[in-house]
N, C-alpha and C positions, 0 to 999 in steps of 0.2 A: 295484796299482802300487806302485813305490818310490819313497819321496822318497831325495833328496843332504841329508846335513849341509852346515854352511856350509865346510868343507874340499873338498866335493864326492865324497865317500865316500858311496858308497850306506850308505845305513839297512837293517839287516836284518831287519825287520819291515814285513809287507806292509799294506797297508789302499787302498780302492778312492772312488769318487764313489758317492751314491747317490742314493735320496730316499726320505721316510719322511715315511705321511701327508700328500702333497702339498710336502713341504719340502722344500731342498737339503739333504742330510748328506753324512759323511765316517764311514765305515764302518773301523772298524781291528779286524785279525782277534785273535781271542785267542793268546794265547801259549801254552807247554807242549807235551805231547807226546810229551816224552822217555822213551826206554827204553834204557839202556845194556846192559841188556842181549841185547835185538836190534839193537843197533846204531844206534837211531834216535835222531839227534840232538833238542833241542829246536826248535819250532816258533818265526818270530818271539822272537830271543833280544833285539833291540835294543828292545822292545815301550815298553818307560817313555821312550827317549830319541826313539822316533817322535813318543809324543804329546807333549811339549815342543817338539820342535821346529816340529811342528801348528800347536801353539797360538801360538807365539811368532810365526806367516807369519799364520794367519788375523787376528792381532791388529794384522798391521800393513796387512792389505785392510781393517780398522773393521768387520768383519766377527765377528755374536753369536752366541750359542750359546742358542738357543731349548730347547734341554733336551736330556739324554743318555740313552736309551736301551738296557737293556742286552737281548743282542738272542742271544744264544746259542741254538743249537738245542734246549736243554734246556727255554728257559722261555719258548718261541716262543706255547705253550699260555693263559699267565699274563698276564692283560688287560695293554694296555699302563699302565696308569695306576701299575700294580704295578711298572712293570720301567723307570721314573722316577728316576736318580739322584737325591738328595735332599740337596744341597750346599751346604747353610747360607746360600745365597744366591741372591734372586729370578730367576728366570728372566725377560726374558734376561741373561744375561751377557757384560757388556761387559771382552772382553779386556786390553783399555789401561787396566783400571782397577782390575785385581789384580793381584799377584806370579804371574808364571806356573809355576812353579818351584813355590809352595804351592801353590796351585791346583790342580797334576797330583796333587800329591802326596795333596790332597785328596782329590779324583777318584779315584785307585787306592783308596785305604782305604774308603770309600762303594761302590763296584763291586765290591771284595772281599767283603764279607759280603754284600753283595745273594743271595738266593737261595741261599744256599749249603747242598751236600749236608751234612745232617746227620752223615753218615757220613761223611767226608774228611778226610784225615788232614793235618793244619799247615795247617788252614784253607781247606782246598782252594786253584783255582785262583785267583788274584788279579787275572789278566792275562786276562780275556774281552773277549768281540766285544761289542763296542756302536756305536751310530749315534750321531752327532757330531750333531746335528741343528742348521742355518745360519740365519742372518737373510738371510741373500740365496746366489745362486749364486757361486761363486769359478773363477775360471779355471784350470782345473789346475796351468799352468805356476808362479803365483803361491804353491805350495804344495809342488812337485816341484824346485825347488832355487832356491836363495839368489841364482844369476846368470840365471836365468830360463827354467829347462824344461830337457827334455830331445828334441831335435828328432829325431836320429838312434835307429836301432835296434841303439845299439850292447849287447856283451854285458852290462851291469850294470841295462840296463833290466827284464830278464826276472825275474830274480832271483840273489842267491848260492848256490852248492852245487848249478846242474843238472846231468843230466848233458848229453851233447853230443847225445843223440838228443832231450832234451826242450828243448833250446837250437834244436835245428831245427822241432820241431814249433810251437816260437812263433813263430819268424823267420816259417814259411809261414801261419800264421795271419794273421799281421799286415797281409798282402797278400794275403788271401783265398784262399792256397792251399793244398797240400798234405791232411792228412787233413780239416781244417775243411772245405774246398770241397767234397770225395768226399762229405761228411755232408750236407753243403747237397744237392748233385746227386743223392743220392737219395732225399731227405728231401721235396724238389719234383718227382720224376721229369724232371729235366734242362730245366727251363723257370720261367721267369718268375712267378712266381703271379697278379702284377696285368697283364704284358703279353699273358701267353702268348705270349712271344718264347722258341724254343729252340735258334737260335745260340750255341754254345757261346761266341765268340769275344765275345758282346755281353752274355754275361751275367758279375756280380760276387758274388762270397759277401762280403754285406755282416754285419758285424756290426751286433746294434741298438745296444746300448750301446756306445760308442767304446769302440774295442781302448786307447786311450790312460788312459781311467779303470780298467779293470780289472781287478780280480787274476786271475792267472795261470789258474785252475781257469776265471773268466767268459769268458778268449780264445778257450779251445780247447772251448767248449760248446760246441753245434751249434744247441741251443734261444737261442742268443744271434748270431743268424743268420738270414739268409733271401737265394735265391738269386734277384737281382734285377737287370733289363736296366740297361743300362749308366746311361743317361736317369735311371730310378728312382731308382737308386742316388746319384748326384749331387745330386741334389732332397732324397731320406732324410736323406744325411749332412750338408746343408748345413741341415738343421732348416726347410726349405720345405713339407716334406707330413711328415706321421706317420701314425698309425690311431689307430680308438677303438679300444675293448673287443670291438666287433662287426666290426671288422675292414674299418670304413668309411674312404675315405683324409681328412684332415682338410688343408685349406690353407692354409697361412701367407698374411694379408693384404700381407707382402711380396710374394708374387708375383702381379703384375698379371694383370688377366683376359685380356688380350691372350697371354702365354705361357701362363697357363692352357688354353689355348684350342690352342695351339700343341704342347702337351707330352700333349693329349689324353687328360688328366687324367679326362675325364665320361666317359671311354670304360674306365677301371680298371676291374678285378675286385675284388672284397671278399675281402680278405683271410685266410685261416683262420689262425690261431695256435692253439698247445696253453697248456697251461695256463702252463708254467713257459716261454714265448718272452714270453707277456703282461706275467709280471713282467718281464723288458726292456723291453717296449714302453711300460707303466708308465712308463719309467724316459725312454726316449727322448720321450715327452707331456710330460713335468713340467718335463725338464731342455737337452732338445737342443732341441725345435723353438720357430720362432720366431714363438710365440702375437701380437707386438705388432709 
């Protein structure tokens, strides 16, 4: 996802919701990338003015920073305990209660040398992917801009610099259609996995993870998805039912045994995921359903 500055200019560096180790985090992608000489611009150029502005919205939810994580696919290998920012200051951290502005700045120089290739040249990268890890959940909106979210799908939500065929390919994502749904439809052979409903018109290519937390690569995954009757779908996204690990459905004590009863819930299929759909679902357990 993109946050707005408080001008309401998108930010051009991307970063997503997540969860790590059971916690809410705020995943922001690394920067870099560039090759002038194939043409390729840098990746995430606004990278340092994302996380200030981050920190500066999370500090005004009272909302800590349980520890930061650096989370790059290089040193995915290397225990977590290793890959621990180490910022001169007790974990958690309470936002309201430093300069935010040192802070990052802190933050970037600590994350720079973290792990860094011996071999790389002006210090390697400086600007990697790390998980923001939260003392509580935060509501996107509160984070996605300064007057309060972004509701519509208009163009600056997807990102700057697409082109206009991958500007459609997220628009039909976003409402379960286009290539996303074809992936669903024969990823399930054209039905339901918990109803065994195969009306086409009654079934939704739901995403697990809200299309709204996402970066752009999680929208249009297929394994962040499942092809699901209309009923299901409503209940998933509303965080009333999830699944475990084994694929069993789990039920929000919000919903009374009476619609339980009703929505014929005891009658689901167990669901199969692959490996890399889990981590979404992971994600939809810890973050979207509503365990209380």
């Amino acid at each position: 996802m993109y946050l707005r500055d408080d001008n309401n200019k998108i930010i051009d560096a991307e970063c997503s919701f997540d969860q790590f180790a059971g916690s809410p985090s705020v995943v922001v992608e690394s920067s870099g990338g560039a090759n002038p000489a194939r043409g390729v611009e840098r990746r995430n150029p606004d990278y340092n003015k994302l996380l200030g502005i981050l920190f500066y919205r999370l500090a005004k939810t009272g909302t800590q920073i349980t520890r930061v994580v650096l989370d790059s696919s290089r040193v995915s290998g290397i225990p977590v305990e290793q890959r621990v920012a180490n910022l001169g200051l007790p974990y958690p951290i309470d936002l309201n209660s430093v300069d935010i502005e040192y802070f990052r700045k802190m933050l970037q120089r600590e994350v720079a040398q973290m792990h860094r290739d011996p071999n790389a040249k002006q210090g390697g990268n400086a600007q990697k992917r790390i998980q923001i890890c939260l003392s509580k959940s935060v509501d996107p909106d509160q984070l996605i801009s300064a007057v309060g979210g972004i509701n519509e799908p208009t163009e600056e939500v997807f990102a700057p610099g697409l082109t206009e065929t991958e500007r459609h390919y997220l628009r039909s994502s976003r409402v379960g259609q286009g290539q996303f749904r074809k992936d669903l439809v024969s990823k399930y052979g054209g039905n339901c996995p918990i109803t065994a409903i195969e009306q086409d018109q009654l079934l939704v290519a739901s995403h697990i993870k809200p299309w709204k937390v996402c970066t752009n690569v999680e929208r249009l995954d297929s394994n962040n998805g499942i092809l699901l009757s209309a009923l299901v779908d409503r209940l998933f996204d509303k965080g009333l039912v999830s699944f475990s690990e084994d694929g069993e459905v789990i039920v929000s004590p919000r919903l009374s045994t009476k619609d339980r009863a009703k929505c014929g819930i005891e009658q689901w299929q167990r669901l199969q995921l692959s490996a890399q759909s889990s981590i979404y679902m992971e994600y939809h357990r810890a973050v979207e359903f509503k365990c209380t």
